[in-house]
DONUVEX-709755 format. One record per residue (C-alpha): residue number from 0; z, y, x. Coordinates in pm, 1 decimal, decimal comma. Example, Ala and Ser with C-alpha at 12.3 -4.5 7.8 and 13.67 -1.06 7.14 Angstrom:
+-----+----------+----------+----------+
|  nr |       up |    north |     east |
+-----+----------+----------+----------+
|   0 |    780,0 |   -450,0 |   1230,0 |
|   1 |    714,0 |   -106,0 |   1367,0 |
+-----+----------+----------+----------+
***
This chain:
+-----+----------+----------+----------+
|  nr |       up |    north |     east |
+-----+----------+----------+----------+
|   0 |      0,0 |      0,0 |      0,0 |
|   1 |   -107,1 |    320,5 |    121,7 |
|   2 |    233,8 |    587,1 |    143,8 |
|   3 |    209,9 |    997,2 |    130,4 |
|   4 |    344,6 |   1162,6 |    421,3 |
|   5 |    491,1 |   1486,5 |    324,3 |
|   6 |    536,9 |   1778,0 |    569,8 |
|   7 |    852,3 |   1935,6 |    501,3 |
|   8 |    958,1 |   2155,6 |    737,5 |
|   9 |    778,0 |   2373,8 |   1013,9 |
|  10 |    850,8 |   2600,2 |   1318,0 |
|  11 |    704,3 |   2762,5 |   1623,8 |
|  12 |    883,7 |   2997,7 |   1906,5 |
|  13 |    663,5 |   3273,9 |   1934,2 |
|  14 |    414,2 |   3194,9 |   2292,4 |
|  15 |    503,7 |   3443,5 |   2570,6 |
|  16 |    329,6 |   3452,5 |   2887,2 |
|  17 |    409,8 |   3226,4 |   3154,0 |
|  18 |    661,1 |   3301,3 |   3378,8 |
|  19 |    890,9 |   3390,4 |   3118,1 |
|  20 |   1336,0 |   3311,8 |   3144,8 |
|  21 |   1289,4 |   2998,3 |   2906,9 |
|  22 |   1336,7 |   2668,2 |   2966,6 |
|  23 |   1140,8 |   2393,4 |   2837,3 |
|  24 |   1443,8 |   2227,6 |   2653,3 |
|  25 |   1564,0 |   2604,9 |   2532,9 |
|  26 |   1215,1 |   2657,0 |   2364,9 |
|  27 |   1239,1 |   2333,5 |   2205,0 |
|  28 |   1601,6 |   2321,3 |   2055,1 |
|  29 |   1520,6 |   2681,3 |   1899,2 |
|  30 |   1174,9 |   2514,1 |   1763,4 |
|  31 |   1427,6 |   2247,3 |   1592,3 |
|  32 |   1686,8 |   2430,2 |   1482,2 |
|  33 |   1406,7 |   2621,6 |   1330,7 |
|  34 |   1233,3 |   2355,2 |   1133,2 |
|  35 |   1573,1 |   2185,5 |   1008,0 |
|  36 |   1659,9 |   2532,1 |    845,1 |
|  37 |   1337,8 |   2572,1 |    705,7 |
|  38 |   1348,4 |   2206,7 |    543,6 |
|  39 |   1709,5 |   2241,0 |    483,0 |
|  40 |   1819,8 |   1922,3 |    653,7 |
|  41 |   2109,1 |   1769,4 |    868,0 |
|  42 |   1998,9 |   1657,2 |   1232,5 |
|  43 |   2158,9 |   1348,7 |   1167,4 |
|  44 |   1932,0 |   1220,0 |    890,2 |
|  45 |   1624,4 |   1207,2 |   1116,0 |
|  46 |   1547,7 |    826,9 |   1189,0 |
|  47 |   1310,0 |    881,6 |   1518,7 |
|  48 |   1201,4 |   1197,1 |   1694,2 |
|  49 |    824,7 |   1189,3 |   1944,5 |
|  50 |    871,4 |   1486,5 |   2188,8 |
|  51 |    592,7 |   1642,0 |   2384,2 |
|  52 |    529,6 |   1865,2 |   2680,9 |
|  53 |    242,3 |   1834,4 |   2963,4 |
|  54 |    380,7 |   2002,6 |   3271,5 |
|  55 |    762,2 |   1999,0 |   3199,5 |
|  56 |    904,9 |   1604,2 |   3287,7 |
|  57 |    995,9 |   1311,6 |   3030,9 |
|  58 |   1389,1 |   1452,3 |   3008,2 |
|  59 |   1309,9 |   1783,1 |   2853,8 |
|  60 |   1306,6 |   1616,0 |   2478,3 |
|  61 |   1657,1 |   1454,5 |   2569,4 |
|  62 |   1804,9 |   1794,4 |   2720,0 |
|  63 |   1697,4 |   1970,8 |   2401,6 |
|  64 |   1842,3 |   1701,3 |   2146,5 |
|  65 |   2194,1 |   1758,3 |   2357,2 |
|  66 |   2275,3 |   2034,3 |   2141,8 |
|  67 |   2249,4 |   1829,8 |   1800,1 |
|  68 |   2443,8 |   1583,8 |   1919,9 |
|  69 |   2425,9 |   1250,3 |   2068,6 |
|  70 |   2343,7 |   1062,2 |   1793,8 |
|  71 |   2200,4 |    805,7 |   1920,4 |
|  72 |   1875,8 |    872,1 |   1747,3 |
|  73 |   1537,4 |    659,5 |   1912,3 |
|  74 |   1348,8 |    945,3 |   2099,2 |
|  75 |    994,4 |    908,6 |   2265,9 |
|  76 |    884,4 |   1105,0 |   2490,4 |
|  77 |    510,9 |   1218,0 |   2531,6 |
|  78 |    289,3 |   1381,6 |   2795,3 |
|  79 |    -73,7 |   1339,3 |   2686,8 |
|  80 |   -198,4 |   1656,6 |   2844,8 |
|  81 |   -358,2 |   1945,2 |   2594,4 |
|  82 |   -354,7 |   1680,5 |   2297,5 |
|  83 |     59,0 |   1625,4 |   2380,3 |
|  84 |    137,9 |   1805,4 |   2025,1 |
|  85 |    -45,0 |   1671,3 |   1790,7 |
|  86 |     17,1 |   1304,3 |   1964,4 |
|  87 |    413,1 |   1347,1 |   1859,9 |
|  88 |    261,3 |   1430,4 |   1529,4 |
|  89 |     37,3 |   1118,7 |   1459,6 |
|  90 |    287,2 |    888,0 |   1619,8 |
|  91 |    508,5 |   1043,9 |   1376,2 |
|  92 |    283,7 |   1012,8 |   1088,4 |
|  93 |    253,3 |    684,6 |   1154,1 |
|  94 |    606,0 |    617,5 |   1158,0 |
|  95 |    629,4 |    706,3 |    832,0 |
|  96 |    277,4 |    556,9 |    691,3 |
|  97 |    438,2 |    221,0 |    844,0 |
|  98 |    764,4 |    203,8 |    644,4 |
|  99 |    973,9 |    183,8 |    973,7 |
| 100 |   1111,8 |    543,6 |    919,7 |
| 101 |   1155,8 |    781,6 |    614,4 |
| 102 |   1230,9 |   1088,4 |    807,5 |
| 103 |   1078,5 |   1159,0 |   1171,5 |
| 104 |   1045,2 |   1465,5 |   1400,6 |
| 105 |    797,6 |   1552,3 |   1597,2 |
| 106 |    849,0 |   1849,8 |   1817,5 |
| 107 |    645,5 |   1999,8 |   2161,6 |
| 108 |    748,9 |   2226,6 |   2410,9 |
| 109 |    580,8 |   2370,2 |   2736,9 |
| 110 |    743,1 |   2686,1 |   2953,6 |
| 111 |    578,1 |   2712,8 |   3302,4 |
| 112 |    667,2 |   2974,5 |   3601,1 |
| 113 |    492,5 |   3232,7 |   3673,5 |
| 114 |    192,4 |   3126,7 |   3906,3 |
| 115 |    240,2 |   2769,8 |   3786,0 |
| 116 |    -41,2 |   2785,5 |   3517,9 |
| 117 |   -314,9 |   2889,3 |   3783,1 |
| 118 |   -609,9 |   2734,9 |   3928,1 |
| 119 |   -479,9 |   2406,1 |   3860,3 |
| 120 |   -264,0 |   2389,1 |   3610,6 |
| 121 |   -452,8 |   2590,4 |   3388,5 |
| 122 |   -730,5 |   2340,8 |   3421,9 |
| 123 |   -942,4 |   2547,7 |   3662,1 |
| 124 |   -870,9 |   2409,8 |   4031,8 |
| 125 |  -1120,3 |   2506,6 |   4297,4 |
| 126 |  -1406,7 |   2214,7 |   4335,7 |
| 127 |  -1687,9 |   2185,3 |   4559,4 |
| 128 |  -2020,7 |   2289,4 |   4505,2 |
| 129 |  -2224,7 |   2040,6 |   4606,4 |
| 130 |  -1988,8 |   1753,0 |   4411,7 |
| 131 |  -2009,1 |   1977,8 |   4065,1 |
| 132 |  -2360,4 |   2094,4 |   4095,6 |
| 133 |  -2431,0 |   1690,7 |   4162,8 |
| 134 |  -2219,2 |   1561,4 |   3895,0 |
| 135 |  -2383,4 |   1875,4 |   3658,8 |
| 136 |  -2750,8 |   1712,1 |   3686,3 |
| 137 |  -2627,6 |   1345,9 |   3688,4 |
| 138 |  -2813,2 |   1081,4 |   3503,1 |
| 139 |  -2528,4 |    814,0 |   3509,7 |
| 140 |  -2279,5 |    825,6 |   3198,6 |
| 141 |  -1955,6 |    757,4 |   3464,4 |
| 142 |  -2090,8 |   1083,2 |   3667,3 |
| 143 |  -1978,2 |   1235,6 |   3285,0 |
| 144 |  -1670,2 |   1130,3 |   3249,7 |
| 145 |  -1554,4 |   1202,0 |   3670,0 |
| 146 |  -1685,0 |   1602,0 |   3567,8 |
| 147 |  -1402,2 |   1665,5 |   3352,1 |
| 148 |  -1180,6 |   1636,0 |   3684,9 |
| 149 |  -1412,8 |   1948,9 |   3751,3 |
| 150 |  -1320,2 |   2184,0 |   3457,1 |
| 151 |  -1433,7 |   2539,2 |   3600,9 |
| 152 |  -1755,1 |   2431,8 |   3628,9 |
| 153 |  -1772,3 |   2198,8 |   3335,6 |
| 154 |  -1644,4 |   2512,5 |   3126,3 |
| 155 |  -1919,1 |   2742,5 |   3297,0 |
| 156 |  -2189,7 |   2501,0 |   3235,3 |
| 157 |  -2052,9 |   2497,9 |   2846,5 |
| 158 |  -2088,5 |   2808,1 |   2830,1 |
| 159 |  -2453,4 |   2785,5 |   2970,0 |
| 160 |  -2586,6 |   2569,3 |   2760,9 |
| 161 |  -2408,7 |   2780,2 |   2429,7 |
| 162 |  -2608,3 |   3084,0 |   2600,2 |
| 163 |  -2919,7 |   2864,9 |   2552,7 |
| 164 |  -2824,0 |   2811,0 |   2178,3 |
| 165 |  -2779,6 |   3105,9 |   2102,7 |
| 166 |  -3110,0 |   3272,9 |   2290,6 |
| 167 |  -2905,4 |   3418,2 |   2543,1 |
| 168 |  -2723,1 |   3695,4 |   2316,5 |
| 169 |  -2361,2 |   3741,2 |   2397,3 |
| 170 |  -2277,1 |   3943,3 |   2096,0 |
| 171 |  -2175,0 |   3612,2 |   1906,2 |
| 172 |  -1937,3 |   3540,8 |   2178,4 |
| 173 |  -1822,2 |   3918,6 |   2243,7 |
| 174 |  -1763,0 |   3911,0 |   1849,3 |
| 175 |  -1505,4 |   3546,9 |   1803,4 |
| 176 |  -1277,8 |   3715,2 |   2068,0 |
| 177 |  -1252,2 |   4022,1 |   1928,1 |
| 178 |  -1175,9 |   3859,8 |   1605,3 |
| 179 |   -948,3 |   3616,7 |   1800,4 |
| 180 |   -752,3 |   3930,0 |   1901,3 |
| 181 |   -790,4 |   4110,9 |   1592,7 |
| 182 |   -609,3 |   3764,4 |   1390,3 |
| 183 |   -305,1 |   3794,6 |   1685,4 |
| 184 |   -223,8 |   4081,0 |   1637,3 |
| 185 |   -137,2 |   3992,2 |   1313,8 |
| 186 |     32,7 |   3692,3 |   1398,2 |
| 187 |    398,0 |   3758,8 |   1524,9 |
| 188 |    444,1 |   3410,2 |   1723,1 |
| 189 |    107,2 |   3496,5 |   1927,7 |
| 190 |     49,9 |   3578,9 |   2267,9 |
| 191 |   -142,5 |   3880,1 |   2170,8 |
| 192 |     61,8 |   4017,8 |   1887,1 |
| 193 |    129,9 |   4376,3 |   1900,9 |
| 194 |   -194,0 |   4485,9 |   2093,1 |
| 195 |    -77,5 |   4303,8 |   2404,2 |
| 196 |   -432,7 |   4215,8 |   2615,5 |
| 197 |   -413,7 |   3911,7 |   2809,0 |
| 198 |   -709,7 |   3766,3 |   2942,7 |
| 199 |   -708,4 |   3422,7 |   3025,1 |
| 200 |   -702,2 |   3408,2 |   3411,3 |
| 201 |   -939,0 |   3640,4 |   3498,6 |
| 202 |  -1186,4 |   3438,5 |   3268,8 |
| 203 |  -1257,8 |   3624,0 |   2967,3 |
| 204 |  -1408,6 |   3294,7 |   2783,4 |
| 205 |  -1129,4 |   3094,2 |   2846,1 |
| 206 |   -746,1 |   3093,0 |   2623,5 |
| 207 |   -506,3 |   3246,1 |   2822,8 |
| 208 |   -216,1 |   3010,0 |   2878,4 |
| 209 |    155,4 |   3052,8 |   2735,8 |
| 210 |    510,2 |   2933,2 |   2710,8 |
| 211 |    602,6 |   2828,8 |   2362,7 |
| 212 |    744,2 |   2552,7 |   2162,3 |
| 213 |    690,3 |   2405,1 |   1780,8 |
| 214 |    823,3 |   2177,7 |   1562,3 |
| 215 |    703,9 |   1975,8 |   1227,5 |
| 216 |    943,1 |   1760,2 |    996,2 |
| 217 |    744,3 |   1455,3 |    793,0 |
| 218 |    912,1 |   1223,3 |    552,3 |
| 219 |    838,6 |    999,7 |    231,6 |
| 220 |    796,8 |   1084,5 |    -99,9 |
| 221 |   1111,1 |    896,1 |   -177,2 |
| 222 |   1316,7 |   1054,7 |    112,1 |
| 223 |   1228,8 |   1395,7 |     -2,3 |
| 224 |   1323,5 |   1332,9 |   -368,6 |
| 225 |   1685,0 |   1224,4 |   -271,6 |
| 226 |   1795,4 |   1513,8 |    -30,6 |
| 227 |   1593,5 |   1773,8 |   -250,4 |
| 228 |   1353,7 |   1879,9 |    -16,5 |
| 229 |   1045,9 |   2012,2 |    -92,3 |
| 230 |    705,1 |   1822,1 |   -153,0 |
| 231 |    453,0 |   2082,2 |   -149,2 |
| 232 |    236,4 |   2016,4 |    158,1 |
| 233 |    100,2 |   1639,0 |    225,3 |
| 234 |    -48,7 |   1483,3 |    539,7 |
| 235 |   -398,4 |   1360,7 |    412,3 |
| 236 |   -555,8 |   1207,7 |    716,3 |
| 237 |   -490,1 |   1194,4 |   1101,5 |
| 238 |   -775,6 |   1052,0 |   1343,5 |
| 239 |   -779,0 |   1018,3 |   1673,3 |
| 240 |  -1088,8 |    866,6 |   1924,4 |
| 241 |  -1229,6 |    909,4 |   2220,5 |
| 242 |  -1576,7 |    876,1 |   2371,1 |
| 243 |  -1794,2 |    587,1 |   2262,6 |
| 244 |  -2112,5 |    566,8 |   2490,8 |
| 245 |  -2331,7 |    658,8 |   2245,8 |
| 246 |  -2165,2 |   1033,3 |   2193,3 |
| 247 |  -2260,6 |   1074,6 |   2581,7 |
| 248 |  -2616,8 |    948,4 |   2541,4 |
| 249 |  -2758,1 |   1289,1 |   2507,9 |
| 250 |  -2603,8 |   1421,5 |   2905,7 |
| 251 |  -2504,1 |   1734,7 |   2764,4 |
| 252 |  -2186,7 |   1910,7 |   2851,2 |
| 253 |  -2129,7 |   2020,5 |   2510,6 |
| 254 |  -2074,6 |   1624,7 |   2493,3 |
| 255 |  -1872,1 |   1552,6 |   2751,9 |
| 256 |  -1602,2 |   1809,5 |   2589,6 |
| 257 |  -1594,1 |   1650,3 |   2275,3 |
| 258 |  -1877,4 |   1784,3 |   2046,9 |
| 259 |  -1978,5 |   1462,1 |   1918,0 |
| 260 |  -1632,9 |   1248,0 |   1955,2 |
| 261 |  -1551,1 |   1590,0 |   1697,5 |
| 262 |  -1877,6 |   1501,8 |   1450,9 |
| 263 |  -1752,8 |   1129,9 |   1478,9 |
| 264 |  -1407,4 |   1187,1 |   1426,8 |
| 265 |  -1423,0 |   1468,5 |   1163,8 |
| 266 |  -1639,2 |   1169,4 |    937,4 |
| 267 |  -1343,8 |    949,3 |    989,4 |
| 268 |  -1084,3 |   1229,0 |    857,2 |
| 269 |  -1298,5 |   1301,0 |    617,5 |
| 270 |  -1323,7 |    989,2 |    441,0 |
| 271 |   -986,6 |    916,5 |    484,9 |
| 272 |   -838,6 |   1225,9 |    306,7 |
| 273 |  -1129,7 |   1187,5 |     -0,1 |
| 274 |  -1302,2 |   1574,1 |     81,7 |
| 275 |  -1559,2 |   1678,0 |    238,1 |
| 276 |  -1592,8 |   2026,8 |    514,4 |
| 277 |  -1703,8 |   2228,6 |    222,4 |
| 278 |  -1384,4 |   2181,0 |     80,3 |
| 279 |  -1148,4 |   2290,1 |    338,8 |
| 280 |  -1007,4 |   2650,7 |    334,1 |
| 281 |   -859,9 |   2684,0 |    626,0 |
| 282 |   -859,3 |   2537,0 |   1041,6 |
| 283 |   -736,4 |   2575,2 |   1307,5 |
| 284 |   -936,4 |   2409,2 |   1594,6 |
| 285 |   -911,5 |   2353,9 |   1965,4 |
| 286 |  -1056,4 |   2660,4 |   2118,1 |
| 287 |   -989,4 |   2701,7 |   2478,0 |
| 288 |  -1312,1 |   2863,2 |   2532,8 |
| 289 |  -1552,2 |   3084,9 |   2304,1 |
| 290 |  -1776,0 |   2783,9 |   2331,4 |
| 291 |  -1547,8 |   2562,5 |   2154,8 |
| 292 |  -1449,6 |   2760,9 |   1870,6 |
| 293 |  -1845,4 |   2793,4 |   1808,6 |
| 294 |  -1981,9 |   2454,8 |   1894,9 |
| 295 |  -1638,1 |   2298,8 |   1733,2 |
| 296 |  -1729,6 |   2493,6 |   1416,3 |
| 297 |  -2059,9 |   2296,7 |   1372,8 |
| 298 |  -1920,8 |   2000,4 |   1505,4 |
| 299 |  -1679,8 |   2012,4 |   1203,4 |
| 300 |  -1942,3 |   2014,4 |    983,5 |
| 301 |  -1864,3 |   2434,1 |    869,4 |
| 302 |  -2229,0 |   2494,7 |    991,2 |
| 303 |  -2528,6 |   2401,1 |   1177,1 |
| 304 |  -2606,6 |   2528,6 |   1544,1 |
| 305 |  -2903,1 |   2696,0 |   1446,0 |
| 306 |  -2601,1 |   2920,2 |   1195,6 |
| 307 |  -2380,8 |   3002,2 |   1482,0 |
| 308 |  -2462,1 |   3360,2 |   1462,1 |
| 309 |  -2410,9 |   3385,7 |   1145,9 |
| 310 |  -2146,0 |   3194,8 |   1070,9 |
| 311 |  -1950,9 |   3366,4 |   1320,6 |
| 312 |  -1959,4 |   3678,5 |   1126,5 |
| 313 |  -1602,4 |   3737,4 |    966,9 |
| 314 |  -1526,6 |   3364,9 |    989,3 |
| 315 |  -1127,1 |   3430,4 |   1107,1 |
| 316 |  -1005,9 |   3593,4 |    768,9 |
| 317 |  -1170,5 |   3333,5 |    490,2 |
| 318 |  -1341,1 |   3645,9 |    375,1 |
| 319 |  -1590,6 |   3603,1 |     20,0 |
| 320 |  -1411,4 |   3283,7 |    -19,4 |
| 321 |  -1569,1 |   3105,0 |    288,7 |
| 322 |  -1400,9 |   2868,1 |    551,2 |
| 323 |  -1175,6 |   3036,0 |    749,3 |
| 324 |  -1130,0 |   2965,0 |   1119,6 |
| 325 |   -827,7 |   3040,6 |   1306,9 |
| 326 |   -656,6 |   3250,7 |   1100,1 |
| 327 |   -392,0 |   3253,9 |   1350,6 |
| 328 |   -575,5 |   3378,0 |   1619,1 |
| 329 |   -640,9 |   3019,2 |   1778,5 |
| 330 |   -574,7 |   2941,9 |   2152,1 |
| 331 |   -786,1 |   3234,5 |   2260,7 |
| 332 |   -538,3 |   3505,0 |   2063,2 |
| 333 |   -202,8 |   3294,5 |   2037,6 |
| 334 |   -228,4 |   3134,8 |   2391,6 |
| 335 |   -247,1 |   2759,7 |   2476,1 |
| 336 |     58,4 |   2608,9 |   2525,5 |
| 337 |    -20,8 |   2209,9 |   2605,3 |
| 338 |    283,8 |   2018,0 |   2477,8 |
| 339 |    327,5 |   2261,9 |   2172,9 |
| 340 |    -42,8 |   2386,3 |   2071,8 |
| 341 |    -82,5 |   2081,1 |   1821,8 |
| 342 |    211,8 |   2161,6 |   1644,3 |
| 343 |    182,2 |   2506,4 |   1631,8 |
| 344 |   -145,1 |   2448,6 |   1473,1 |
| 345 |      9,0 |   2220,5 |   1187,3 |
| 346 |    294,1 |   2536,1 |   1137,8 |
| 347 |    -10,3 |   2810,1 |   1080,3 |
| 348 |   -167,9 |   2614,1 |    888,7 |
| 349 |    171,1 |   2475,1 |    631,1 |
| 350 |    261,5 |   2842,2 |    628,1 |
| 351 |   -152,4 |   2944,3 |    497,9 |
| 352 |    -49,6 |   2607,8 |    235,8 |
| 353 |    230,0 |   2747,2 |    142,5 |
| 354 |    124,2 |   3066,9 |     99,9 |
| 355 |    411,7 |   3204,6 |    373,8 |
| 356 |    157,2 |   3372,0 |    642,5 |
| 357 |    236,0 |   3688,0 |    575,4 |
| 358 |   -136,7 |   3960,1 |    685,0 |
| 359 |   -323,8 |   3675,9 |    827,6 |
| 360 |   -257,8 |   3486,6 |    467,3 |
| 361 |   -625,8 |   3318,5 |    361,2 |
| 362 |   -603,6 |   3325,3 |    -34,8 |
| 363 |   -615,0 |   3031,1 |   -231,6 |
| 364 |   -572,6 |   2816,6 |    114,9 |
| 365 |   -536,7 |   2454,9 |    -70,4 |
| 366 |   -665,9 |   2218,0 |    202,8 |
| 367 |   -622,4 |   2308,3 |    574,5 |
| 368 |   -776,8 |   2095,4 |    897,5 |
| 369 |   -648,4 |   2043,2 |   1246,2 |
| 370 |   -859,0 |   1991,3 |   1517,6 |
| 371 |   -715,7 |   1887,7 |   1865,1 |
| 372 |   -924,3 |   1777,8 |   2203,7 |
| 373 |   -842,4 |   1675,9 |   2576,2 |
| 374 |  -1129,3 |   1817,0 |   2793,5 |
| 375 |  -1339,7 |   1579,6 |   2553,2 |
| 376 |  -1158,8 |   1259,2 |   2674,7 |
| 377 |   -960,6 |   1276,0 |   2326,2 |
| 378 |  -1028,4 |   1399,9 |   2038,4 |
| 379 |   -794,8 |   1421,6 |   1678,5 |
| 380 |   -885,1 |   1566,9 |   1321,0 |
| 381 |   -605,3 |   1610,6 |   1074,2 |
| 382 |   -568,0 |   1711,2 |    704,6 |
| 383 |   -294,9 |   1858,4 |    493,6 |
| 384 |   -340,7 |   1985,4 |    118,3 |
| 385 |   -130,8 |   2196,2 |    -81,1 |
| 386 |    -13,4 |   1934,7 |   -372,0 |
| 387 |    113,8 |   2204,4 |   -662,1 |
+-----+----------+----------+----------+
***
């Protein structure tokens, strides 16, 4: 028998650059503390709790669950890179699809010093010319996969070959970030709220990376009903894949970071949840670069490639009743923060459900999407309706 997961409870530390005071384990106990208050719940009636961070060790979850307690409650820990957050969340999910808990949290963390988050940790550490330029013009599908060990130029080359797309006009990509930073601004747990510019280290088309933490509470139907807790948001679907050899078949770059694994994996959600992309309201995807936001957009199935241009008109806000992306600002306005993107993601988009997101609200938001990718190794589509 098929069981409803409810989400029940959300919360997110608002991202700050990196190098700010917090710890890891700080950032995460305030995340908690958050979402039991805003589900109105006891620590000690959580059955399991998945934490994730990228950069920050496997003890950070444990520190932070010190100051609930030692209750003695099963805790994984998870480090699965940029998909870390939204990992604690489908393992969680799953928990409770499974019948082995009624009431799980999942909650992500990540708080780096300052200088920490550059070249490498960031994702952009210095590689050699000849050995990216090689692996750029490779015929041989394992020459694909070694290239994401080479993001700065697997990133430039994306952003090549959306160039090419899009006839070589840079207005389309000039016009998402502004919008980007236009949505953060209204968005008081982003990066780039208050008019704060932050470019994302010293590449313009890249997110610029943060400390933050979030925090999502899922439990049954039945759980919900006894402690009173409300029932208004449901988990739909949650995929995950990764690359089959056919998605790499075409040698593209836009393949190797995730464009097809999304098409593939979007299908799956899809069907799983009963709608279909013209039906969603609301998504927040994985844009670390200008390039994904736009080639993740089509991937999702929101519009063709040949529409970038003009789907990327106005497409933040959900004005005229169209699909709106981001609202929140996305990774290029509210910063990436690996361990807790995922689950800041799910918060936006239970607050747009709920009808809680104060200027950035999307009216009428019913059904929202996640999207959540690895550099293209992994790839995850997830979706949440309103139910009343």
């Amino acid at each position: 028998m098929i069981r409803k997961v409810l989400v029940t409870g959300v919360a997110m530390m608002p991202f700050t650059p990196i190098g700010s005071r917090e710890t890891p384990a700080a950032l995460a106990a305030g995340a908690v503390q958050l979402c039991l208050a805003d589900a109105c719940i006891d620590f000690e009636l959580i059955d399991q709790i998945f934490a994730a961070n990228a950069h920050s060790g496997t003890a950070v979850g444990e520190h932070a669950m010190r100051s609930f307690g030692l209750t003695g409650t099963p805790l994984v820990s998870i480090g699965d890179g940029e998909m870390s957050g939204y990992a604690a969340f489908h393992l969680a999910r799953q928990c409770v699809l499974s019948g082995e808990a009624e009431c799980v949290l999942a909650v992500g963390c990540e708080a780096l010093p300052s200088g920490s988050a550059g070249r490498t940790r960031a994702a952009l550490d210095a590689v050699s010319e000849t050995d990216g330029e090689n692996l750029l013009i490779s015929q041989d599908l394992r020459d694909l996969l070694v290239l994401r060990e080479f993001p700065e130029k697997l990133y430039a080359a994306q952003m090549s070959a959306l160039q090419a797309l899009l006839e070589g006009s840079a207005a389309v990509s000039e016009r998402v970030l502004a919008q980007a930073h236009r949505q953060a601004r209204l968005n008081p747990h982003a990066l780039l709220h208050g008019g704060q510019d932050y470019p994302g280290e010293g590449t313009p088309y890249l997110c610029p990376p943060a400390n933050g933490a979030a925090a999502v509470l899922l439990c049954s139907p039945e759980f919900a009903r006894r402690y009173g807790l409300r029932t208004d948001v449901a988990s739909l679907a949650s995929v995950r894949g990764s690359n089959s050899e056919s998605d790499l078949q075409s040698l593209s770059v836009l393949d190797v970071l995730g464009r097809a694994a999304t098409r593939r994996v979007a299908c799956q959600a899809y069907e799983q949840a009963g709608v279909g992309p013209e039906e969603i309201d609301v998504v927040e995807l994985h844009d670390h670069s200008l390039a994904d936001f736009l080639i993740g957009s089509a991937a999702l199935g929101f519009c063709s490639e040949a529409q970038l241009d003009s789907f990327s008109r106005g497409r933040h806000a959900g004005e005229d009743g169209r699909v709106a992306i981001c609202s929140s600002g996305g990774l290029l306005g509210r910063g990436h923060a690996p361990g807790a993107s995922g689950l800041a993601q799910l918060a936006e988009l239970v607050w747009q459900l709920r009808g809680d997101a104060g200027a950035r609200q999307v009216k009428g938001a019913r059904i929202a999407l996640q999207h959540s990718s690895a550099r293209g190794r992994a790839v995850s589509v997830g979706i949440l309706q309103r139910m009343f």
